[in-house]
PDB file of N, CA, C and O in Angstrom:
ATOM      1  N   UNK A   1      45.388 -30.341 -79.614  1.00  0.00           N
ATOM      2  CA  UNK A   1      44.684 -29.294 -78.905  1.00  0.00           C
ATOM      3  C   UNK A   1      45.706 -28.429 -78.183  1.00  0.00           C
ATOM      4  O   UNK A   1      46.720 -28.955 -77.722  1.00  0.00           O
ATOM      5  N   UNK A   2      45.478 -27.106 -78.064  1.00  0.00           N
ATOM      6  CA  UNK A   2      46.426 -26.263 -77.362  1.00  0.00           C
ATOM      7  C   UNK A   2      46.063 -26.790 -76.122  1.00  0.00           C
ATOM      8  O   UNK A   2      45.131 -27.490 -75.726  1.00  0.00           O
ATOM      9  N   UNK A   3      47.493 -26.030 -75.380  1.00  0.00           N
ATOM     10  CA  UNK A   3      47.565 -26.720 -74.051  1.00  0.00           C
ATOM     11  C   UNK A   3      47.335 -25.493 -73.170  1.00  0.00           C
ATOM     12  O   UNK A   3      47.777 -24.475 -73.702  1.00  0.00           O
ATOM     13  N   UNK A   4      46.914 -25.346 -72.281  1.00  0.00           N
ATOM     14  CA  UNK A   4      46.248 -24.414 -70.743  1.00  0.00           C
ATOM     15  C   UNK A   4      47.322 -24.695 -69.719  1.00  0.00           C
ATOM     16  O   UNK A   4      47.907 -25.752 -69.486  1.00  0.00           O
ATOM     17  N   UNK A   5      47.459 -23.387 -69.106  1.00  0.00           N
ATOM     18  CA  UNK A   5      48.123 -23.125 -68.104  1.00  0.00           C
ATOM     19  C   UNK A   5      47.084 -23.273 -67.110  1.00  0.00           C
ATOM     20  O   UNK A   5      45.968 -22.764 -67.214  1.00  0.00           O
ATOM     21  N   UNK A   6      47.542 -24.095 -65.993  1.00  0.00           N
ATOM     22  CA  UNK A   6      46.763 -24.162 -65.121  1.00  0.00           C
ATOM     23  C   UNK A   6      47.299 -23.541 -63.767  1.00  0.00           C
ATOM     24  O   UNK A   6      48.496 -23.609 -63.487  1.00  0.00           O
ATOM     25  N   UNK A   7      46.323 -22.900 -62.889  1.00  0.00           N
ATOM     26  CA  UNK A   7      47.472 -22.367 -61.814  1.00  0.00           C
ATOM     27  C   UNK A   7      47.019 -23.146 -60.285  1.00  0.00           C
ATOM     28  O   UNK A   7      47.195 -22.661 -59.167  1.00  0.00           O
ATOM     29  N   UNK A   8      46.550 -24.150 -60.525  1.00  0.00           N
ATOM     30  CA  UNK A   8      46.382 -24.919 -59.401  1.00  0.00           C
ATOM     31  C   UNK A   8      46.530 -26.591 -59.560  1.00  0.00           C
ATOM     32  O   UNK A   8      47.348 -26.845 -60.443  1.00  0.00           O
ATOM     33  N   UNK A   9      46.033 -27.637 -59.023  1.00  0.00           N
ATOM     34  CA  UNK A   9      46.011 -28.741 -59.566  1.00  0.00           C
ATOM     35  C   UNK A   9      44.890 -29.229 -60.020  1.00  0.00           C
ATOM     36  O   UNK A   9      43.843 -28.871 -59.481  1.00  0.00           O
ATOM     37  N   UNK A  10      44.866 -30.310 -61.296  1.00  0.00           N
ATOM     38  CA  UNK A  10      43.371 -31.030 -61.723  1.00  0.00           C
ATOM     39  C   UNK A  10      43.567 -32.338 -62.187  1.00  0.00           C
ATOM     40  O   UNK A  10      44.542 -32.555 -62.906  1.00  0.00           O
ATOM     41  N   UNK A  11      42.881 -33.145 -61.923  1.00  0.00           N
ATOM     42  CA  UNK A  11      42.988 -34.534 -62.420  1.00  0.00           C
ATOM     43  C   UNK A  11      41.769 -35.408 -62.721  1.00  0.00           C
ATOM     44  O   UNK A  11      40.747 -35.631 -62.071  1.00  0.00           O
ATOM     45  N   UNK A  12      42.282 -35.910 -64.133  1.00  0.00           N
ATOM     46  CA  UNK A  12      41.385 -36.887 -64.964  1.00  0.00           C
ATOM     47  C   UNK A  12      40.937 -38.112 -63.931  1.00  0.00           C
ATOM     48  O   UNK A  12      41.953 -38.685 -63.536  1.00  0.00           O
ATOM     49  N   UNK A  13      39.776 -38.660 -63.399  1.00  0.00           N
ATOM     50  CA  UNK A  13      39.518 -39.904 -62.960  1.00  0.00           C
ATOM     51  C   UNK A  13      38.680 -40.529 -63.570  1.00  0.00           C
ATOM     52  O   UNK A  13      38.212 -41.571 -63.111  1.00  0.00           O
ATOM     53  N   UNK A  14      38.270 -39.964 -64.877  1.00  0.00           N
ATOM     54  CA  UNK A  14      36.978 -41.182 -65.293  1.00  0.00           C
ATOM     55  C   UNK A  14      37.254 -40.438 -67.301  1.00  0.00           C
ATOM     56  O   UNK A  14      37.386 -39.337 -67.834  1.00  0.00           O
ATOM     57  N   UNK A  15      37.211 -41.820 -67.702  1.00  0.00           N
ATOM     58  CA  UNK A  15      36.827 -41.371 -69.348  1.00  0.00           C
ATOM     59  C   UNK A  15      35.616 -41.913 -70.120  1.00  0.00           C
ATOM     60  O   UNK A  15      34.938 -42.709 -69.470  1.00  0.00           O
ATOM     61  N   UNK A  16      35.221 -41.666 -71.307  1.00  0.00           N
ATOM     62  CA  UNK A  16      34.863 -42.353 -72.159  1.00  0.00           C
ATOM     63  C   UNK A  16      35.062 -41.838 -73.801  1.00  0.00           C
ATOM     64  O   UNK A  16      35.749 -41.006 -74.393  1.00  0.00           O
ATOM     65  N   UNK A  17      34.330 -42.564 -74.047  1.00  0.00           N
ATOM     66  CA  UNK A  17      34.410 -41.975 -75.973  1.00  0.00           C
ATOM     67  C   UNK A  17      33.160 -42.290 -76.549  1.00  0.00           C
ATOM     68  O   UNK A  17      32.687 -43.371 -76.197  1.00  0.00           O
ATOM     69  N   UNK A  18      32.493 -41.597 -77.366  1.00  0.00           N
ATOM     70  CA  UNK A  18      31.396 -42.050 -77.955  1.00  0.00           C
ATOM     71  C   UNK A  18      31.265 -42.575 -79.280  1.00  0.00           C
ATOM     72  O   UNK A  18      32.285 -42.748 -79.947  1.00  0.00           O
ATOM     73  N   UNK A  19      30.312 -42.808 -79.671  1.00  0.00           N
ATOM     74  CA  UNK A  19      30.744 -43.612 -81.328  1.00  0.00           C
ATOM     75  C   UNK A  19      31.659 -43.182 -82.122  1.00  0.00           C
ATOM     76  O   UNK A  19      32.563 -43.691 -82.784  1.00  0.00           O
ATOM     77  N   UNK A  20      30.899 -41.231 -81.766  1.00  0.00           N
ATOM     78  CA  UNK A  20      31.368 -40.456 -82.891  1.00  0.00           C
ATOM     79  C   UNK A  20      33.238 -40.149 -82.622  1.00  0.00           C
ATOM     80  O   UNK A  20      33.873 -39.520 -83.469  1.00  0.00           O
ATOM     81  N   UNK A  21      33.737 -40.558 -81.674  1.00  0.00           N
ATOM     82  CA  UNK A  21      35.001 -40.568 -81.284  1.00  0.00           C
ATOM     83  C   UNK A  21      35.751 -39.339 -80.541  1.00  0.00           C
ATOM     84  O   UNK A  21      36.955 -39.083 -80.537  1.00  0.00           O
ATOM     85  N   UNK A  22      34.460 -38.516 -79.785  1.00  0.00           N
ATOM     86  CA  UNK A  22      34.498 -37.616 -78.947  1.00  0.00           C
ATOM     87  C   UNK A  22      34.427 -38.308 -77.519  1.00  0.00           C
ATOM     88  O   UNK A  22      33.713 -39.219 -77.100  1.00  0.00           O
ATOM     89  N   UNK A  23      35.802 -37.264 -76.696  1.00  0.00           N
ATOM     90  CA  UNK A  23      35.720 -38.344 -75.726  1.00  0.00           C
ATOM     91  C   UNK A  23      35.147 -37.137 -74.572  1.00  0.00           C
ATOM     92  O   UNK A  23      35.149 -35.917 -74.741  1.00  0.00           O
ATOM     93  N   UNK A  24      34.671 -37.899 -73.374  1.00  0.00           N
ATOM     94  CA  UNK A  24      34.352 -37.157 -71.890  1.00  0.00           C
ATOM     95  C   UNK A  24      35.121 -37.722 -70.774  1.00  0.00           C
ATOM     96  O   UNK A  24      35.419 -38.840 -70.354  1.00  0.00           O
ATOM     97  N   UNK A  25      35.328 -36.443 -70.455  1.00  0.00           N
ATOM     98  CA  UNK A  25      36.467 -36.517 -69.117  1.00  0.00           C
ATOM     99  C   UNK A  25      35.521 -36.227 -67.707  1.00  0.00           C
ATOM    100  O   UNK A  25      34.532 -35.493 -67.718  1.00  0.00           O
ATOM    101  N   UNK A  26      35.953 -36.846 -66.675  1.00  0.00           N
ATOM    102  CA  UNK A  26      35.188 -35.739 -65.322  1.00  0.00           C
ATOM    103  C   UNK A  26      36.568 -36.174 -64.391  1.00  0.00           C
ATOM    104  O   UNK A  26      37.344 -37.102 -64.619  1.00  0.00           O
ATOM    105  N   UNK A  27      36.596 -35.386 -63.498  1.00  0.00           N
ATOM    106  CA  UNK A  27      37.594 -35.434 -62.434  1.00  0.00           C
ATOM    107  C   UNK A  27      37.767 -33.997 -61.620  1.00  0.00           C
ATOM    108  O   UNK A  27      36.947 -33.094 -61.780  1.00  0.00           O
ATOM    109  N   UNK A  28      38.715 -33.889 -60.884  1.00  0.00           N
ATOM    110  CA  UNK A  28      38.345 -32.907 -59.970  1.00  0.00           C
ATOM    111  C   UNK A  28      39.475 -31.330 -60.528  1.00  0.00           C
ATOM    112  O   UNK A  28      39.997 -31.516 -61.627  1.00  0.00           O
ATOM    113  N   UNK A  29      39.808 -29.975 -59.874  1.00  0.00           N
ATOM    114  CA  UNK A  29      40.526 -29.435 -59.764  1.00  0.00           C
ATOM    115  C   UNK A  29      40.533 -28.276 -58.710  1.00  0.00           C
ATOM    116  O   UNK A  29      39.496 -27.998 -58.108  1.00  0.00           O
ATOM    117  N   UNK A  30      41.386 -27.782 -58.548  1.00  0.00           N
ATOM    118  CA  UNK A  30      41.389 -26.584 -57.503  1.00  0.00           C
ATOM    119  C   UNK A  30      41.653 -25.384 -58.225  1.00  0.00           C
ATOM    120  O   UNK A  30      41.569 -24.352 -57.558  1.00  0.00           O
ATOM    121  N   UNK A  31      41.981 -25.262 -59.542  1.00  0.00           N
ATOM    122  CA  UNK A  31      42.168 -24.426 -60.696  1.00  0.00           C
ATOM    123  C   UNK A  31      41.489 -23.003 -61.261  1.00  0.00           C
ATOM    124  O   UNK A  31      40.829 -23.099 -62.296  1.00  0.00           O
ATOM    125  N   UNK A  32      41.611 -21.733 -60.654  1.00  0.00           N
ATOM    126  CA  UNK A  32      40.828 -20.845 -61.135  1.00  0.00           C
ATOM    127  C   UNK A  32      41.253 -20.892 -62.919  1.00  0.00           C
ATOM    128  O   UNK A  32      40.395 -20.867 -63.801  1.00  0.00           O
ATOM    129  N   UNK A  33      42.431 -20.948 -63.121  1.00  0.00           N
ATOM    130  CA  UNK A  33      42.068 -21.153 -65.049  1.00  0.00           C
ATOM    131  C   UNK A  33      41.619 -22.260 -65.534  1.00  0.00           C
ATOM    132  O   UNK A  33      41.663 -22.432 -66.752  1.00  0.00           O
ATOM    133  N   UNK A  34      41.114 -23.204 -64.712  1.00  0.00           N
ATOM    134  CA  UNK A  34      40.360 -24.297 -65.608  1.00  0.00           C
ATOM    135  C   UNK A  34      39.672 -23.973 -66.602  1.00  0.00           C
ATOM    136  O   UNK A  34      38.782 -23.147 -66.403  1.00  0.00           O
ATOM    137  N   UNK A  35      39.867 -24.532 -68.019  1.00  0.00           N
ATOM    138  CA  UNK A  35      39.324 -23.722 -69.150  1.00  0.00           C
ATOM    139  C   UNK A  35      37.507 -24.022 -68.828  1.00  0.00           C
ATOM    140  O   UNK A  35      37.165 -24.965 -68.116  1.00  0.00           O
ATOM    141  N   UNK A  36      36.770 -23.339 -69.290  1.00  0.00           N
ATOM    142  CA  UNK A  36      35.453 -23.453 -69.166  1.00  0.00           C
ATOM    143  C   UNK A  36      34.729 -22.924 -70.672  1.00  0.00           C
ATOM    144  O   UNK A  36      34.694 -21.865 -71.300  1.00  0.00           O
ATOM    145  N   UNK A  37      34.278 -24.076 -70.815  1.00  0.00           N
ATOM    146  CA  UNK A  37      33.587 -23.325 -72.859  1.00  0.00           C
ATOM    147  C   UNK A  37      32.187 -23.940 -72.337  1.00  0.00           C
ATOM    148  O   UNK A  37      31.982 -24.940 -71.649  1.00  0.00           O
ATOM    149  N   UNK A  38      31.331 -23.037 -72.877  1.00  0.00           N
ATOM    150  CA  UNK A  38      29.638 -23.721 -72.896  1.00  0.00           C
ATOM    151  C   UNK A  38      29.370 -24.535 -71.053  1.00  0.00           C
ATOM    152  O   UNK A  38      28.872 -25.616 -70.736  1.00  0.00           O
ATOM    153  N   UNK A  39      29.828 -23.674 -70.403  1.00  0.00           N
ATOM    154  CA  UNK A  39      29.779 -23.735 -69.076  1.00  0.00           C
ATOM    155  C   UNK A  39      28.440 -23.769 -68.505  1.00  0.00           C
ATOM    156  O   UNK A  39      27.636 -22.945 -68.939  1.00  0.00           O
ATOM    157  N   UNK A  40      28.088 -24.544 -67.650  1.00  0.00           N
ATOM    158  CA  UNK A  40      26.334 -24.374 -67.067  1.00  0.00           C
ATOM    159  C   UNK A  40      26.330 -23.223 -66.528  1.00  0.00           C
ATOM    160  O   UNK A  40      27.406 -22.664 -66.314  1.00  0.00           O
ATOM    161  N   UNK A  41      25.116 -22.618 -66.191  1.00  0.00           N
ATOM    162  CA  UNK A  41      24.978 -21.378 -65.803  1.00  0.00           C
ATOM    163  C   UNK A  41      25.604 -20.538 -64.229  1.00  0.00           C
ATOM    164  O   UNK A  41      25.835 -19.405 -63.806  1.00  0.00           O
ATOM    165  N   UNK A  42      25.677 -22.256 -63.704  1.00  0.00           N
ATOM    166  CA  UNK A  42      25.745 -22.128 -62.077  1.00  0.00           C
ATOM    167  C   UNK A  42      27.437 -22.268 -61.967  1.00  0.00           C
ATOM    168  O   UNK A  42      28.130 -22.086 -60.965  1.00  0.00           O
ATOM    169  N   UNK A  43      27.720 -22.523 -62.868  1.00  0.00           N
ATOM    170  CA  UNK A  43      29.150 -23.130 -62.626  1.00  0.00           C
ATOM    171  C   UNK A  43      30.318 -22.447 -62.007  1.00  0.00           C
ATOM    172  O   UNK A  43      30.327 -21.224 -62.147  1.00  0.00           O
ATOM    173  N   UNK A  44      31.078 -22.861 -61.501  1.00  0.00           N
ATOM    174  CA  UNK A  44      31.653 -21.468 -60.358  1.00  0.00           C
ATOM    175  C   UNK A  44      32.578 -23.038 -59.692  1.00  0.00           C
ATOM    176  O   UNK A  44      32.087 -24.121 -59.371  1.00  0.00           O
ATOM    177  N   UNK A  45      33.883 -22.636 -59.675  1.00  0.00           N
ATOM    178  CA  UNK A  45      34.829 -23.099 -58.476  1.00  0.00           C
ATOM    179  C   UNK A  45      35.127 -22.698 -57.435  1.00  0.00           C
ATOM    180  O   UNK A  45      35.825 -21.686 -57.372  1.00  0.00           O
ATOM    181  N   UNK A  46      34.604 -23.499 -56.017  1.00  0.00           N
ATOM    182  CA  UNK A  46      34.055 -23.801 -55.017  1.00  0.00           C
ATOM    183  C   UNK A  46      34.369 -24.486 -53.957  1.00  0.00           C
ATOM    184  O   UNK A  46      34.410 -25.705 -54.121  1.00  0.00           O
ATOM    185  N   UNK A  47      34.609 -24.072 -52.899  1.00  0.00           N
ATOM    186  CA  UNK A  47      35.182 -25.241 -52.170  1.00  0.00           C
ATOM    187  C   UNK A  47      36.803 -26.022 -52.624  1.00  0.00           C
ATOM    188  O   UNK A  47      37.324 -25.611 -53.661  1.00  0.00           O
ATOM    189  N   UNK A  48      37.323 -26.809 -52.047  1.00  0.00           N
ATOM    190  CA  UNK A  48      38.553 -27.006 -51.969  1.00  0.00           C
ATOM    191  C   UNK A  48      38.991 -27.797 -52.865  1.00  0.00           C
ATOM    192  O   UNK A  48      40.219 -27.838 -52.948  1.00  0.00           O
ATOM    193  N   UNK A  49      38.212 -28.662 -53.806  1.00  0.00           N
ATOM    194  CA  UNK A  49      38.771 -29.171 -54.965  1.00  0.00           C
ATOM    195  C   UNK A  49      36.861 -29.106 -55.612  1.00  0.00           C
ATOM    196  O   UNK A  49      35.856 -29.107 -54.901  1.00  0.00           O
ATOM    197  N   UNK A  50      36.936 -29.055 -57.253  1.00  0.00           N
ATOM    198  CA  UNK A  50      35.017 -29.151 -57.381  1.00  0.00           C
ATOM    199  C   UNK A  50      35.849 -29.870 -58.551  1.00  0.00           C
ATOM    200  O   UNK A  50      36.904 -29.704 -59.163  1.00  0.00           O
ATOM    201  N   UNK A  51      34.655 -30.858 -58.503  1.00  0.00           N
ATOM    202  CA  UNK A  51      34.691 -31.665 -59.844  1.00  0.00           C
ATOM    203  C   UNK A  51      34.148 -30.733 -61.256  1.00  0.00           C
ATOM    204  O   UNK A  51      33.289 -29.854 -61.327  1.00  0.00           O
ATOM    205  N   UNK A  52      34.946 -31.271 -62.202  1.00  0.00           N
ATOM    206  CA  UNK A  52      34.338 -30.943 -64.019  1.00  0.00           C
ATOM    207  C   UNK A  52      33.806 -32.073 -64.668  1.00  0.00           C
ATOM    208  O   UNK A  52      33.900 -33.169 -64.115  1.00  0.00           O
ATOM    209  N   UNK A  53      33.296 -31.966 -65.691  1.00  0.00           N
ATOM    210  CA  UNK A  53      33.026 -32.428 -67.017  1.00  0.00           C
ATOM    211  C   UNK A  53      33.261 -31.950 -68.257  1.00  0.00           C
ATOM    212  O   UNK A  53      32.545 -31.016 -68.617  1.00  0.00           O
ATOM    213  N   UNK A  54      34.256 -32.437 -69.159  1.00  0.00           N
ATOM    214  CA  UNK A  54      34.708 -31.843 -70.621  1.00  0.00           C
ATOM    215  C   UNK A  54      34.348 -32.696 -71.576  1.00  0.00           C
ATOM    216  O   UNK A  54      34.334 -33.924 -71.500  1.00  0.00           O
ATOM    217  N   UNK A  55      34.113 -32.150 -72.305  1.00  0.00           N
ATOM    218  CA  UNK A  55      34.051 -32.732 -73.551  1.00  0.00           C
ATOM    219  C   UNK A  55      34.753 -32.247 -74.746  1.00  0.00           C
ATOM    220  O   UNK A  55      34.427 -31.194 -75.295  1.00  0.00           O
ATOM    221  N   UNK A  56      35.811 -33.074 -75.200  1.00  0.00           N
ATOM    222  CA  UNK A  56      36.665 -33.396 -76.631  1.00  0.00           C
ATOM    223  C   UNK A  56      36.018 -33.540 -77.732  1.00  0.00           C
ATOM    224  O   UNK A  56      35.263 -34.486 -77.957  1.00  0.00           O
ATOM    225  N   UNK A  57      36.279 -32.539 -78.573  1.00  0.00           N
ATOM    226  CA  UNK A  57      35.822 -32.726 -79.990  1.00  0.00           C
ATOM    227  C   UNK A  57      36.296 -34.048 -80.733  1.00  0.00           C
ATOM    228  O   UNK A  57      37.381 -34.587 -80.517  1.00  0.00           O
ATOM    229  N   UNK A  58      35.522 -34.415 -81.467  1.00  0.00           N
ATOM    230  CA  UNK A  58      36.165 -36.040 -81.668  1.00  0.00           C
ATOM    231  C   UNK A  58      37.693 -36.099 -82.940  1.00  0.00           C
ATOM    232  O   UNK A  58      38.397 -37.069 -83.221  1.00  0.00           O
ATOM    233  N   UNK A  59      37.772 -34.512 -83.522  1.00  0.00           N
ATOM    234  CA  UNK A  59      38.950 -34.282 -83.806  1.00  0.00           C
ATOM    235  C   UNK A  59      40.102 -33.925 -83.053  1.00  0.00           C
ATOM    236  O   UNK A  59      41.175 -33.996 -83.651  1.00  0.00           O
ATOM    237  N   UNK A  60      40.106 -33.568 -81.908  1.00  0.00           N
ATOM    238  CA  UNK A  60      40.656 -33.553 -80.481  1.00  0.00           C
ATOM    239  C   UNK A  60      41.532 -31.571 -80.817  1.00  0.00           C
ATOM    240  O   UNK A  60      42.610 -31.120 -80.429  1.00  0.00           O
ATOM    241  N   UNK A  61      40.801 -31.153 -81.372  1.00  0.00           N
ATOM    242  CA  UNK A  61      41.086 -29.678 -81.704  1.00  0.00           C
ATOM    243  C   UNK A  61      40.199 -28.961 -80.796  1.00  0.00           C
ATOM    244  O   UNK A  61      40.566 -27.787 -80.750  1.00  0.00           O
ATOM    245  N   UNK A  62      39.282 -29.155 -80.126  1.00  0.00           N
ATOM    246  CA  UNK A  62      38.857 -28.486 -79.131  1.00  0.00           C
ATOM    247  C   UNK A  62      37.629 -29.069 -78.177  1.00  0.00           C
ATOM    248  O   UNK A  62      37.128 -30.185 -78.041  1.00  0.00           O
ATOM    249  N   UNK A  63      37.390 -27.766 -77.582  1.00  0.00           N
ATOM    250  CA  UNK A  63      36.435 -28.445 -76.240  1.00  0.00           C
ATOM    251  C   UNK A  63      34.708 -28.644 -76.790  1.00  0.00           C
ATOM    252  O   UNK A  63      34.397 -27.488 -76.503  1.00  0.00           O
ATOM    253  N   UNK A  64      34.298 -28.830 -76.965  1.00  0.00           N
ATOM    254  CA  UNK A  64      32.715 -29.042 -77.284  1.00  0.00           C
ATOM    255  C   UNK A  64      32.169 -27.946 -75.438  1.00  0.00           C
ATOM    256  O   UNK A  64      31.781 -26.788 -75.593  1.00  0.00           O
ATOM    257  N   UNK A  65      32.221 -28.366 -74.394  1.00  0.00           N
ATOM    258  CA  UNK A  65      31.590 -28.256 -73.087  1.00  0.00           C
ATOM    259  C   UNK A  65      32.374 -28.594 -72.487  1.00  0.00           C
ATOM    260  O   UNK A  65      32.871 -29.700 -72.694  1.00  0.00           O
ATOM    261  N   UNK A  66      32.882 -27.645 -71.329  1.00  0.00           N
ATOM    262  CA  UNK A  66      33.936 -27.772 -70.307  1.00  0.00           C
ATOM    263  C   UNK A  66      33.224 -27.156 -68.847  1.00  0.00           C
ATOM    264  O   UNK A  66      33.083 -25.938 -68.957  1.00  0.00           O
ATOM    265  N   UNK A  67      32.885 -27.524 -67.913  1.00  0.00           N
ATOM    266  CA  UNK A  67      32.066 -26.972 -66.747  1.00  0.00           C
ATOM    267  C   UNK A  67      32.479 -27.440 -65.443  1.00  0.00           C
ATOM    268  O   UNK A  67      32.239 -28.640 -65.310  1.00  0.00           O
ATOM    269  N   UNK A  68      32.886 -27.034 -64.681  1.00  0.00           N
ATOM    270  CA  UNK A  68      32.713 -27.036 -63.137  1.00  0.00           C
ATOM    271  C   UNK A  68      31.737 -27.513 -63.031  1.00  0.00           C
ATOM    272  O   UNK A  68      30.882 -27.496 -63.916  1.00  0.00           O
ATOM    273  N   UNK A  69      31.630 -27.976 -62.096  1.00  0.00           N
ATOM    274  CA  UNK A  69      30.235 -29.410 -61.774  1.00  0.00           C
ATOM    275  C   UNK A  69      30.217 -29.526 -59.940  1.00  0.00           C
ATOM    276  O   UNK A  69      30.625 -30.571 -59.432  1.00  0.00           O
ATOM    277  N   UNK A  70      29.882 -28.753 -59.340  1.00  0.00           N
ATOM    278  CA  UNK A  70      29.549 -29.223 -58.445  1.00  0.00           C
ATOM    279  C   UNK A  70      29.131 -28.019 -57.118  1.00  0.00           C
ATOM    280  O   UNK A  70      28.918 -26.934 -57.660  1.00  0.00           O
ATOM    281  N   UNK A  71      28.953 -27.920 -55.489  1.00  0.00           N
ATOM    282  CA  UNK A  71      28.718 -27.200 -55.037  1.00  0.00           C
ATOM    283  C   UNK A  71      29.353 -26.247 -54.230  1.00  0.00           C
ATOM    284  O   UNK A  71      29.921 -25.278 -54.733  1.00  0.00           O
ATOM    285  N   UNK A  72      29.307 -26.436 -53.036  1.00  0.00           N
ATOM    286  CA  UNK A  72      30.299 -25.176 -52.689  1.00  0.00           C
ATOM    287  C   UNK A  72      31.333 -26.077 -51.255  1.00  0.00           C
ATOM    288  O   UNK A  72      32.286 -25.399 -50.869  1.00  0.00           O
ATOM    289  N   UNK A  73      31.243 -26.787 -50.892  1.00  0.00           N
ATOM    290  CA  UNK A  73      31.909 -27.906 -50.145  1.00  0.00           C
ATOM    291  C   UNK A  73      32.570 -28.588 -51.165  1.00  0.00           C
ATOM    292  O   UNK A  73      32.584 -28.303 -52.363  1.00  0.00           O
ATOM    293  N   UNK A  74      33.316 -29.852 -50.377  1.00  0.00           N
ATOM    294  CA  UNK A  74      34.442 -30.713 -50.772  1.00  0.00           C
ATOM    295  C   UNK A  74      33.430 -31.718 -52.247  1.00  0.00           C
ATOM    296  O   UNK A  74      32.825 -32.631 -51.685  1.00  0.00           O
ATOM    297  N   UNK A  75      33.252 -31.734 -53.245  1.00  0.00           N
ATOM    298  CA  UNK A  75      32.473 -32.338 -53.867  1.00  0.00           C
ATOM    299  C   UNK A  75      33.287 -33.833 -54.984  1.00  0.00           C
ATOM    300  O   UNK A  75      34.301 -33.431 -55.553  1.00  0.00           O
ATOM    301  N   UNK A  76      33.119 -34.569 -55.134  1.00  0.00           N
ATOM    302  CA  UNK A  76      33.403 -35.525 -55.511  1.00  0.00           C
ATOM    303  C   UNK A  76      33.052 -36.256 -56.849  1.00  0.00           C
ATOM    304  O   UNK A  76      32.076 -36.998 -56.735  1.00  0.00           O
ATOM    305  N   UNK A  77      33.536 -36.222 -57.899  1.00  0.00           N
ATOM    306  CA  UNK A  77      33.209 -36.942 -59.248  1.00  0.00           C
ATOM    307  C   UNK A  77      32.893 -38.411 -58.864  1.00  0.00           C
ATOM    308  O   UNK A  77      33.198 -39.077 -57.874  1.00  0.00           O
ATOM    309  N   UNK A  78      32.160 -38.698 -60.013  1.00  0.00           N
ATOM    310  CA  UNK A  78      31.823 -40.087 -60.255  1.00  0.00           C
ATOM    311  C   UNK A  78      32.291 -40.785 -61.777  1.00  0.00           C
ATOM    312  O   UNK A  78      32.930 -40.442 -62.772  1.00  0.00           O
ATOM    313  N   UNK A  79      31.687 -41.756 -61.375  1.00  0.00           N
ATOM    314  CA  UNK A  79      31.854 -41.839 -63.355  1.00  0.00           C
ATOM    315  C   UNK A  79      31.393 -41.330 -64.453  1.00  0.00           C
ATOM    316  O   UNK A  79      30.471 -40.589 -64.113  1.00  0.00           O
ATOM    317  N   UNK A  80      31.511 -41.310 -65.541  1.00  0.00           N
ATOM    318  CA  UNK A  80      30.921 -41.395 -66.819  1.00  0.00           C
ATOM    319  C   UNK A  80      31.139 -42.451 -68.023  1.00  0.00           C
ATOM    320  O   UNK A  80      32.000 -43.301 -68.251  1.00  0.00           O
ATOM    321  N   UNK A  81      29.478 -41.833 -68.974  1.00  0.00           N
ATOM    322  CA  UNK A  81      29.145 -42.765 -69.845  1.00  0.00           C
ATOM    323  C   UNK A  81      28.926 -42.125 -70.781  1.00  0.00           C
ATOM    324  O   UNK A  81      28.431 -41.070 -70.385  1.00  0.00           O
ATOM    325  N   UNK A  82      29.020 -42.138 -72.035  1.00  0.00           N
ATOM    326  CA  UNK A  82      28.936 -41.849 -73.439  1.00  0.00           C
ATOM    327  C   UNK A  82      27.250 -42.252 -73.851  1.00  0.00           C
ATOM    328  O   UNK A  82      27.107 -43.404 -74.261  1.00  0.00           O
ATOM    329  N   UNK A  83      26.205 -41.540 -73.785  1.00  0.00           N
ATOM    330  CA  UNK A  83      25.012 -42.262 -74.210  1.00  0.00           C
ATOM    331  C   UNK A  83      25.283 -42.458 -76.096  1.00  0.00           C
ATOM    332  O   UNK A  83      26.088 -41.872 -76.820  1.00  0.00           O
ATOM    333  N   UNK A  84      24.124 -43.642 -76.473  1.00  0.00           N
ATOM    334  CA  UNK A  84      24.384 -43.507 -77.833  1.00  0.00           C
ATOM    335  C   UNK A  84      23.931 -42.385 -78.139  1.00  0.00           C
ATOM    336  O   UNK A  84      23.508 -42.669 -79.260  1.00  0.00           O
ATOM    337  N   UNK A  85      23.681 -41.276 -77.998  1.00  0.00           N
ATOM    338  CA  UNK A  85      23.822 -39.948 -78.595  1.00  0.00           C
ATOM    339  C   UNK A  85      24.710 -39.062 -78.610  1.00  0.00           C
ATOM    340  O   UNK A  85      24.883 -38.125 -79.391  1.00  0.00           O
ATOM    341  N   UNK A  86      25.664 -39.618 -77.094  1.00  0.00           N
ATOM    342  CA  UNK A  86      26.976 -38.768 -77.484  1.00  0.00           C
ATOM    343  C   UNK A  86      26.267 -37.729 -76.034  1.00  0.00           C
ATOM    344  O   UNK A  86      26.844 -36.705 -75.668  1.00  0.00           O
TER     345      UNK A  86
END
């Protein structure tokens, strides 16, 4: 996968992979170029670090869904899980 310039900091804290061998990331960044593909509508970086959620094509050539995830204060990731649907 090409690689992104980022102009702030971001970090991976939680993975998984699903059958199909697409994996999901969530963790936080402070990053106005955080890449964003198929972004929720609300999505917007916020506050002093906002958590994401990405998703890896299971050929690892690109993003499936990449989104800012959270509100406008200090917001905090959790885990993730791969449902059997992916």
């Amino acid at each position: 996968m090409a690689q992104v310039g980022l102009d702030g900091q971001s970090s991976v804290g939680c993975l998984d992979v699903d059958a199909a061998g697409a994996l999901y990331l969530t963790g936080s960044t402070n990053s106005n170029s955080f890449p964003t593909v198929n972004a929720a509508d609300s999505a917007n970086l916020a506050g002093s670090f906002t958590p994401f959620v990405t998703k890896v094509a299971p050929d690892g050539q690109s993003l499936v869904f990449s989104t800012y995830f959270g509100g406008t204060g200090l917001d905090l990731y959790g885990d993730i899980a791969a449902g059997p649907r992916g």
